[in-house]
N, C-alpha and C positions, 0 to 999 in steps of 0.2 A: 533834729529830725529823728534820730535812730536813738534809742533806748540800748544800749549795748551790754553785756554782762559779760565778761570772760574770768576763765577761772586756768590755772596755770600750774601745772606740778614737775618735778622729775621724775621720769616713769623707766628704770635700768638705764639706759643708756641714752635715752631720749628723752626730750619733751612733750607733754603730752598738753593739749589748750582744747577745752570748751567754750565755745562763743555762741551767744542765742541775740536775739535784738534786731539785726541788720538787716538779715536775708529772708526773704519768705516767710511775710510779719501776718499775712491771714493764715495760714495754715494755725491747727490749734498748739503746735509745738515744733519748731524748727534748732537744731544745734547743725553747729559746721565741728566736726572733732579733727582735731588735727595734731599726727604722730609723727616725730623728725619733720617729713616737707609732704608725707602724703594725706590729704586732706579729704574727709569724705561727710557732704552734707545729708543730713535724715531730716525729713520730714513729715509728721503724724497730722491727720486727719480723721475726725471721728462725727459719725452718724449722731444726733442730737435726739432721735427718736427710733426705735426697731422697726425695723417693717412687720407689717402684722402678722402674726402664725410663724415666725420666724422660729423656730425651734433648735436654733445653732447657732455659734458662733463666728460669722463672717469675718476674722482676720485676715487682711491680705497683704501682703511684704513683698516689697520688690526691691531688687539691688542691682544699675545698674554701673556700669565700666565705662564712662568716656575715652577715646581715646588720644583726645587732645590732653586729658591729665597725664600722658607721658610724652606729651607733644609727637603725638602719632597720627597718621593717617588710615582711616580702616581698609582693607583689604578689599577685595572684587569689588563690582562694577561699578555698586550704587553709592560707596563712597560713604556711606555715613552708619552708623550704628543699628543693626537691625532686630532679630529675634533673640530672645538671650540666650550667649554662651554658658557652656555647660557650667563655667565658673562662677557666672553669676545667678545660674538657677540654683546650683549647691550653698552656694552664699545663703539665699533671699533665704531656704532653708535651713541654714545653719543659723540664722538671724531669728525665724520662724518659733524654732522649735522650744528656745528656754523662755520666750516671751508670751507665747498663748495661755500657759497655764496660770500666769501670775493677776491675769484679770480677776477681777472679781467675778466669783460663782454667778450665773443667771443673768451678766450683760451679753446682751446678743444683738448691740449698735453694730455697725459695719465700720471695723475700724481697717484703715492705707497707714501703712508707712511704706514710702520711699526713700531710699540711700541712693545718693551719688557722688561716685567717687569723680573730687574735680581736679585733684593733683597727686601723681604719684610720685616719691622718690624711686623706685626699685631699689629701696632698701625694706620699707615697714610694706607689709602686708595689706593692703586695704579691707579686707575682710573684716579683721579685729576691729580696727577701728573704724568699721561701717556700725558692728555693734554695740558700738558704746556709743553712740552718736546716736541710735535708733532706741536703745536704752536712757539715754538723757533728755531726748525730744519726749519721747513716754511719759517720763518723771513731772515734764514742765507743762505736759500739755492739757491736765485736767482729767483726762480720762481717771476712770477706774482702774489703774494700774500700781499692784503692789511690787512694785520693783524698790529700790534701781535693782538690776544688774549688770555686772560685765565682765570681760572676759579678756581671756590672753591665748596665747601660742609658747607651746614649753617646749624645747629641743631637748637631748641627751646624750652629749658625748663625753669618752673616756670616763664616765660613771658619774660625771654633774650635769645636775639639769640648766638649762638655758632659757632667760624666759624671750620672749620676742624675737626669736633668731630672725637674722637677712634670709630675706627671700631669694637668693641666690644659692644661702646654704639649703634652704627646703627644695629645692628646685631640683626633681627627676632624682628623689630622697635612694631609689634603689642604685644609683652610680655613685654615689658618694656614702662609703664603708663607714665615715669616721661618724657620720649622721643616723642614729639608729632611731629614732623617732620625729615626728608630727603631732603635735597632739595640740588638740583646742579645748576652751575648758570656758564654760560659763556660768558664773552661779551669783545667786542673792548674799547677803550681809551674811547670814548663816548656812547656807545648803547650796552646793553642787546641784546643777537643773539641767547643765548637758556637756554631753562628753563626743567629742569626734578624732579618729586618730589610725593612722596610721604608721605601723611599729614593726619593729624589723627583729622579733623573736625574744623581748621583753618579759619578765616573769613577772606575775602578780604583784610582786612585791615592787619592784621597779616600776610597773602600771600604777600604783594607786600610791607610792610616792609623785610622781607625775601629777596623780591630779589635786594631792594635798598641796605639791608644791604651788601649783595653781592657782590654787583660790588664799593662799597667804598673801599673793602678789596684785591679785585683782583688790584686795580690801580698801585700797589709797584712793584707788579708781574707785568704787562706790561710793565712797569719801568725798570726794570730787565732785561727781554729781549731785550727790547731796546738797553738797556748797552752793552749785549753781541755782538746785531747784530754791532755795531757802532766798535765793534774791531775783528768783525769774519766773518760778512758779506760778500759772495760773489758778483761779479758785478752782476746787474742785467739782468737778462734773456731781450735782446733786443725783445718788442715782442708789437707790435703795433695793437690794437683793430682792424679790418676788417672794412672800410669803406663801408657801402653797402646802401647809403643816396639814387641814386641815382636808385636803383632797388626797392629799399621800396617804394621808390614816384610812380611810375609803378602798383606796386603791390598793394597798396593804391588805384590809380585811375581805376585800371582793376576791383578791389574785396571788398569795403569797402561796396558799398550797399547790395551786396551779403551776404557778412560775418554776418554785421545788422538786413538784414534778418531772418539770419539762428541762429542766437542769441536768439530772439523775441521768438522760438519754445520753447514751454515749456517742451514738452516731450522729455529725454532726448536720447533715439534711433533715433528718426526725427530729432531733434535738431545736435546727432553728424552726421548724414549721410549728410544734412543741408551744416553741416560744410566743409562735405567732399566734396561737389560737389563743394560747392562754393570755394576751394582751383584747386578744378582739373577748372575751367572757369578761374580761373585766372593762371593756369597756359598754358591753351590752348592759351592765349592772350600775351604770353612773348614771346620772338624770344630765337632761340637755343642757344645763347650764355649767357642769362638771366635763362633758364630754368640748364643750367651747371654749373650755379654759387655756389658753397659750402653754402653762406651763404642765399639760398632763403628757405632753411627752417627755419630761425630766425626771417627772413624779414616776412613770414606768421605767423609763431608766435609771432611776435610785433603789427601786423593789428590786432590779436586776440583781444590781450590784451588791446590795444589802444580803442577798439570797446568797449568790455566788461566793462575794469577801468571808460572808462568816461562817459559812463550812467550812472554805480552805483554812482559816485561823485556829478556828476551836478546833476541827477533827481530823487536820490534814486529809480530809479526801475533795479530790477535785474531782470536774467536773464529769473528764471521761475516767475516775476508778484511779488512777495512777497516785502514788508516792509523791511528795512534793519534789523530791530528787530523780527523778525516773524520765527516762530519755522514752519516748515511742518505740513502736517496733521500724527496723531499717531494713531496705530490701535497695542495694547496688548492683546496678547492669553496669556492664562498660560492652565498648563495641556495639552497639545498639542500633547505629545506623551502618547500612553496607558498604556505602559509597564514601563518605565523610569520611575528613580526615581522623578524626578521631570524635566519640559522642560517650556521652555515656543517661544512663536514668536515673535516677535518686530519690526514693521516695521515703519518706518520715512519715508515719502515719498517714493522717490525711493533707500531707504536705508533697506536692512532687515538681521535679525539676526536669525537664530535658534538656539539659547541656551539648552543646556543640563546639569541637574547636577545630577552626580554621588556620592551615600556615602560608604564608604568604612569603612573596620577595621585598626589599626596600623598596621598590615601588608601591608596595602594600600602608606604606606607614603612615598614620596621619600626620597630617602637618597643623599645628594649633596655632592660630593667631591670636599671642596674650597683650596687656599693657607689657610686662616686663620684656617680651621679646618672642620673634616666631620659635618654634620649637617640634620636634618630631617625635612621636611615641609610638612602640612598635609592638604595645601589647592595645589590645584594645576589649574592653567587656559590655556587652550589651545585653538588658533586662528586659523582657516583655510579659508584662501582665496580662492575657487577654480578661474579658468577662466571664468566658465559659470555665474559667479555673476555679470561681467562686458560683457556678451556677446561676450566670446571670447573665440577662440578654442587654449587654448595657453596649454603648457606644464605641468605636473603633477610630482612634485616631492616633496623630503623631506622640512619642513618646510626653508625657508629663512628668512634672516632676518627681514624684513616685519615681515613677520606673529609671530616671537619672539618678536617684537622689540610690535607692538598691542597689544599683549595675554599680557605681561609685561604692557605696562600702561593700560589695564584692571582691570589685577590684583593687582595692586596697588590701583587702586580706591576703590577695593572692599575690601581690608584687613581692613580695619578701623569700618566696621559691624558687624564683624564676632562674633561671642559666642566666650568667653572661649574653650579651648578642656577642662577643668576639670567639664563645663557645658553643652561642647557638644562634646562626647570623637567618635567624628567620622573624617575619612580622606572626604577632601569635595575636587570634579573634577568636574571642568565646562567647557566645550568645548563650542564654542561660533562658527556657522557654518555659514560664511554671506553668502548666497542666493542670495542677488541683495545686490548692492554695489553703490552709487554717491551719496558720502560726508561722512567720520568719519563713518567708520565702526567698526571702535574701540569701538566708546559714544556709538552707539548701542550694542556692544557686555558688557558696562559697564551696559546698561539699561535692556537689555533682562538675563544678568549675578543674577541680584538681585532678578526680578523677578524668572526664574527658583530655585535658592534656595528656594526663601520664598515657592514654589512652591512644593520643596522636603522636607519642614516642619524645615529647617533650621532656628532656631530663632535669626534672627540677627537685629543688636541693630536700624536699621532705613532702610528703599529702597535708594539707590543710581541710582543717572542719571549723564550722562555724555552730553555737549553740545561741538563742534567745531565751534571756530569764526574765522574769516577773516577779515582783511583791507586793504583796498585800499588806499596807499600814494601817495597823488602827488606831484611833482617837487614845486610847491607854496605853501605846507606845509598844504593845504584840505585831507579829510582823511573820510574815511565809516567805521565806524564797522560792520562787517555782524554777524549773528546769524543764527547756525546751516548752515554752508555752503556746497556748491556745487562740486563735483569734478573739476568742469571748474576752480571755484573761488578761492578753492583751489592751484591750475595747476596755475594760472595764477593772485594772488593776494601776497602779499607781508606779508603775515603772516599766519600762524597756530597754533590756541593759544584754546588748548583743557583744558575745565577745570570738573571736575568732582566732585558731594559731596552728600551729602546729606542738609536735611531743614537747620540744623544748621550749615553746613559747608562744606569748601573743603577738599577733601580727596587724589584727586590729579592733579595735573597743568602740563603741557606740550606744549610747547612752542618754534615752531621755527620761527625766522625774516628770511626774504631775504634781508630786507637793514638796513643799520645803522642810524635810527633815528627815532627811537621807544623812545617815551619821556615817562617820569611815565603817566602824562595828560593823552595819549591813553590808557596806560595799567589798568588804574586805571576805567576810562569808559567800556574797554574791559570785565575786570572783574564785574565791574555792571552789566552790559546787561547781560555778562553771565549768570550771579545768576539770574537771570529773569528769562532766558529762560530754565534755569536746574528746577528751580521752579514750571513752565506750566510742561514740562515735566514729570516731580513729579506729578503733579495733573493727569495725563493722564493716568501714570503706577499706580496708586491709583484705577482708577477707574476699575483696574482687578482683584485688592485684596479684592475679600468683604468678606472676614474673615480668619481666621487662616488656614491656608491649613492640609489636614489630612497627617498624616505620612504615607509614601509610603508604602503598604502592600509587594511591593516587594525590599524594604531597609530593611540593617542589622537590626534590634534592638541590643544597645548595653548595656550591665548592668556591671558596675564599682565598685569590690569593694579593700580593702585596706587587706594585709594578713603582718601581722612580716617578718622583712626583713628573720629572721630566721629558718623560716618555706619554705622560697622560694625554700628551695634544695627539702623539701620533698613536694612539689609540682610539682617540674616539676620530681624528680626520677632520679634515675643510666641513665643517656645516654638519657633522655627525655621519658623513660618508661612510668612514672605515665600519664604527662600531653598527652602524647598519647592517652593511655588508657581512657580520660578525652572527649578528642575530639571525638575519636570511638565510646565511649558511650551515652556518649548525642547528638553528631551530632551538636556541635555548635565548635567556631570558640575562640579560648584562646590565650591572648597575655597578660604576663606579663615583666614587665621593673623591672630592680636593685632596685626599693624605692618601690617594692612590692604593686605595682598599678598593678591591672586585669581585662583585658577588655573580657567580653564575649559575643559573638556576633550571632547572629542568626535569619533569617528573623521569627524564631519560637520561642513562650516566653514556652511551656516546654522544649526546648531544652534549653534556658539559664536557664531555673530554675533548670533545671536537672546538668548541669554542677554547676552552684554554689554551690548546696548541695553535689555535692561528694567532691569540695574543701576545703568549710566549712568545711564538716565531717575531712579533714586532716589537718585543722589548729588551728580546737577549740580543747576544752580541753570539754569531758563528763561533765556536774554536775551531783554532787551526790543529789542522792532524785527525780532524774528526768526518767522518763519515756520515752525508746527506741523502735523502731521494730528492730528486729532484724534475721537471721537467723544461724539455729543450723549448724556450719559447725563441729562438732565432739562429739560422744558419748561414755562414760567410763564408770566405771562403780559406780565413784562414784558419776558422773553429766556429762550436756553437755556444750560443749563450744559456746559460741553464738557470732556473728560477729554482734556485735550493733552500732559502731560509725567508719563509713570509714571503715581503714584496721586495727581496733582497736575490740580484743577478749576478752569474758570475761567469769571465767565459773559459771556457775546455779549447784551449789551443787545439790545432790538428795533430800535432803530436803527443799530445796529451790523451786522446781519445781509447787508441790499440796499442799494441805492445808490435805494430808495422807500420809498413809506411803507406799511409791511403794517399790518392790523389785527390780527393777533397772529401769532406766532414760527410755531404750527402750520400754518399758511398753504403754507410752504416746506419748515419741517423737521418731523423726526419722530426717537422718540427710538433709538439703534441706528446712526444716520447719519452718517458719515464726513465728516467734512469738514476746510476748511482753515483756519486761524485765526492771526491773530499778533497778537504780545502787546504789546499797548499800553504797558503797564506796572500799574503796584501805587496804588488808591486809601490815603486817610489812613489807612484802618486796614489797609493790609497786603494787600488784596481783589485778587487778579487781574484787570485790564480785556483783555477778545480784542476779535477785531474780523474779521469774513468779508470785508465789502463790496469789500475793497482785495482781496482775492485773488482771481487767476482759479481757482474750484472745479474744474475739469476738470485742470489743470495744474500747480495749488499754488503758482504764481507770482505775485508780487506785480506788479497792474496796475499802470500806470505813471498822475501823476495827473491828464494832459493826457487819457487815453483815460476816468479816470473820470468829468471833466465833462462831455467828447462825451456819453457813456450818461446824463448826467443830462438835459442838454439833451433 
């Protein structure tokens, strides 16, 4: 019944199995890839015909996460798998990214692939091998796919790289010292196609061994699939590129001084309206049958690019006038907003950022529901793109992947500065709002991200900046690195190689090719220039810091102390009683964890002070010989009882009270009444003894005992 194919290797430390045949036999290519015990099935589907006037590429990739693959049950109400987590929107894109390019030029079928991960160890990563699984199904399934490729995950400690580390060692990378990298890496037989990573102050040279070491180790694994496809492969999808040679030539001779023109404009609104007219003149100048051809919008976007690439090659001059090495001009606010906790503005030419960062208490922190296990993260970064940033009235909705797929390599860049939480016991939220947008809104949201903390008094261990480069490859093997690039350049250049760090290093790389022959040579130049211009940069957001920024008067203040695990019941009380009582009364904010850490928070310091001394009071133990206030909460008639430490009583014999003799306690006291008291010590059974007589009651001071005889006398 089943036609089965599996292919079998050793891959570091595991076993790695490709299987096609079995499962999901209409789809046009299905592999199950399976690493150590976690096993994630891809499935490819592809459009047999374009829809008409289709003028793009309809890729779509989805990756999801069962949570029965960890034999788990999902969280809240509904019980079963709902919208995708962030981990699987960043996946489907990290799956996305090295695979779009690799179709053949001018298919614009609507091709699905699906990944499901249906068993996980919590050891291997399912990510990895969702894309080699989505890579294999590719391979077999007819499409116009010039792959394979695949990929891996490289660690780096004590100075060797690691390929496939356990997902326990990746796991919340900034608490664990010994772990100074993340890095994923996927490329074809020859070339590096994408790079994602997060690094903990890495130099260039350690960066792009990382990613050599990469692609030496994925070569088995392309290996592999190859094998497979060679016995499971379908015929290929008959599907012949679009000759449109002789409408280009046309559209070339109607639009190319136009286009040139409209290039030359540095400003980027003149510049695209520029662009627009000089598309509508050339298309006034085609005949009807030219103007209905499917492919004249590829044919105008090759005059672009032809225009744009070969200036920047032959004359190094781009588009707006700049150096190929040349950073924009930078203009840093900080303090920008009045009331927030800290903000700052950042603008790169026509690039801006308004950053915000927000500090919080533990109760601040999210809590994540992964396959490997729940977990709490108490930095948190958020990316919004509106439309009005690019001057356009486009649609308003919940974040897409974009704007996760940015706020994530943001926040990566920035995790590698951060304090301790045991030295900075605060939740930290930076929302990063671009305003105006053309070129790496991301670097700026990493650039305006640092400053806004330092801003909110965050002391973190260096400022990070982020730079976006570009290159121009040409058919002859000539080549531009660009620095800090363009939307156009971007649009319309054959790399995007973001890299992010601080003075001593990188913190995180990001990198996608559109063609295959990206040599170390460029990557290695790319990365210099970068460090250059992340550098200028550096110096530019320096010049807004001219000194320690004051702690926000309207942020929490947080005061941290340590109480006996054993004491933790009678701190928080039957049902949460006490620590109620705690927060009611002092009006601060109390969160303590299992290992009897106390965070007490309040933008007011007698409110934390007030809370930690009624805690104190119920986790210390009174000395004896020491001196309490205290109040009379009962009178008898042979003393009073006094409430001197917490909800700890103790009683003042009648003779204990004056330095005479009263005929009962009422005489003096009454109950309600404040006074001073020190503690004798503990009769046989354990009883508190106080004692007033010795204290001066106006001053709380312990009379000396030459002056209490005088007063007897």
């Amino acid at each position: 019944m089943f036609k089965t194919t599996t292919k079998t290797m050793q891959w570091g430390e595991e076993t790695l199995t490709l299987e096609t045949g079995k499962v999901a036999r209409q789809a046009d290519g299905s592999v199950i890839a399976t690493l150590g015990e976690t096993s994630v099935m891809a499935n490819v589907t592809f459009a047999k015909q374009p829809k008409p006037g289709q003028d793009f590429f309809p890729l779509t990739v989805h990756y999801q996460e069962k949570y029965y693959a960890a034999g788990k049950v999902p969280g809240g109400f509904f019980k079963r798998e709902a919208r995708p987590t962030e981990k699987e929107t960043l996946t489907a894109r990290l799956i996305d990214r090295p695979i779009r390019p690799l179709f053949v030029p001018g298919f614009k079928h609507e091709v699905l692939v699906m990944c499901t991960v249906l068993s996980h160890d919590l050891v291997n990563d399912p990510d990895v091998v969702a894309m080699i699984a989505a890579s294999a199904a590719l391979t077999i399934s007819g499409a116009p796919f010039m792959g394979p490729i695949a990929c891996c995950r490289v660690g780096y400690s004590e100075g060797e790289y690691i390929l496939n580390p356990d997902v326990e060692d990746m796991d919340q990378l900034r608490n664990n010292p010994d772990q100074r990298l993340d890095l994923v890496v996927a490329g074809t037989k020859d070339a590096v196609m994408m790079v994602e990573s997060e690094a903990y102050e890495l130099t260039e040279e350690e960066m792009l061994g990382a990613v050599t070491f990469a692609h030496e180790q994925i070569q088995p694994v392309i290996d592999l699939i190859i094998s497979l496809a060679e016995e499971a492969a379908k015929e290929p999808f008959d599907f012949q590129p679009p000759d449109y040679a002789i409408l280009y030539a046309d559209v070339k001779k109607y639009g190319e001084d136009k286009v040139r023109a409209a290039y030359a404009i540095n400003d980027k609104q003149e510049r695209t309206a520029a662009v627009a007219q000089a598309k509508a003149d050339i298309k006034d100048a085609l005949n009807e049958e030219q103007l209905e051809d499917p492919n004249l919008g590829a044919a105008l976007k090759k005059l672009e690019a032809e225009v744009l690439r070969g200036d920047v090659v032959k004359s190094g001059k781009r588009i707006d006038g700049r150096a190929l090495n040349e950073v924009r001009d930078i203009v840093c606010e900080t303090g920008f907003l009045p009331r927030t906790h800290g903000s700052a503005l950042f603008t790169r030419g026509e690039t801006q950022g308004l950053v915000v960062t927000t500090l919080g208490t533990g109760d601040d922190e999210q809590i994540i529901d992964a396959l490997h296990g729940n977990y709490r993260s108490n930095f948190l970064l958020h990316y919004n793109f509106p439309p009005y940033s690019v001057g356009e009235a486009g649609r308003v909705g919940p974040p897409g992947r974009r704007e996760i797929g940015h706020g994530k390599l943001a926040w990566r860049a920035l995790q590698a500065v951060l304090p301790a939480a045991t030295d900075f016991p605060y939740t930290i939220r930076v929302v990063s709002e671009i305003t105006e947008s053309n070129g790496s809104s991301s670097m700026a949201s990493v650039c305006g991200g640092s400053l806004s903390m330092m801003d909110a008094g965050v002391p973190l261990k260096s400022a990070v900046a982020g730079v976006a480069m570009g290159l121009i490859l040409e058919e002859d093997g000539s080549y531009a690195v660009l620095t800090d690039i363009l939307g156009d350049e971007d649009h319309l250049g054959d790399m995007d190689f973001k890299v992010a760090g601080t003075e001593n290093g990188i913190t995180s790389l990001q990198m996608d090719i559109k063609v295959a022959g990206i040599t170390p040579e460029i990557m290695k130049k790319a990365l210099a220039q970068a460090k250059e211009g992340r550098l200028h940069i550096l110096g530019e957001m320096n010049k807004a810091l001219t000194g320690a920024a004051d702690f926000s008067v309207h942020a929490p203040r947080i005061e941290t102390m340590q109480v006996p695990t054993d004491k933790i019941r009678e701190v928080i009380g039957s049902g949460g009683k006490v620590i109620r009582e705690i927060v009611e009364v002092s009006g601060a904010k109390v969160d303590i964890n299992d290992d009897g850490i106390i965070k007490i928070a309040s933008p007011n310091g007698e409110a934390i002070q007030k809370a930690y001394d009624m805690i104190y009071s119920i986790v210390a133990e009174p000395e004896e010989g020491q001196v309490y206030k205290g109040k009379v909460v009962k009178i008898v008639d042979f003393g009073a009882f006094v409430n001197f430490f917490g909800k700890r009583d103790g009683l003042v014999h009648v003779s204990q009270i004056e330095n005479r003799r009263l005929n009962h306690p009422s005489d003096v006291l009454k109950e309600g009444q404040e006074v001073y008291v020190k503690l004798l010590g503990f009769d046989d059974r354990g009883k508190v003894r106080l004692a007033m007589k010795m204290v001066d009651q106006a001053t709380g001071e312990e009379v000396a005992p030459e002056t209490k005889k005088e007063d007897a006398e």
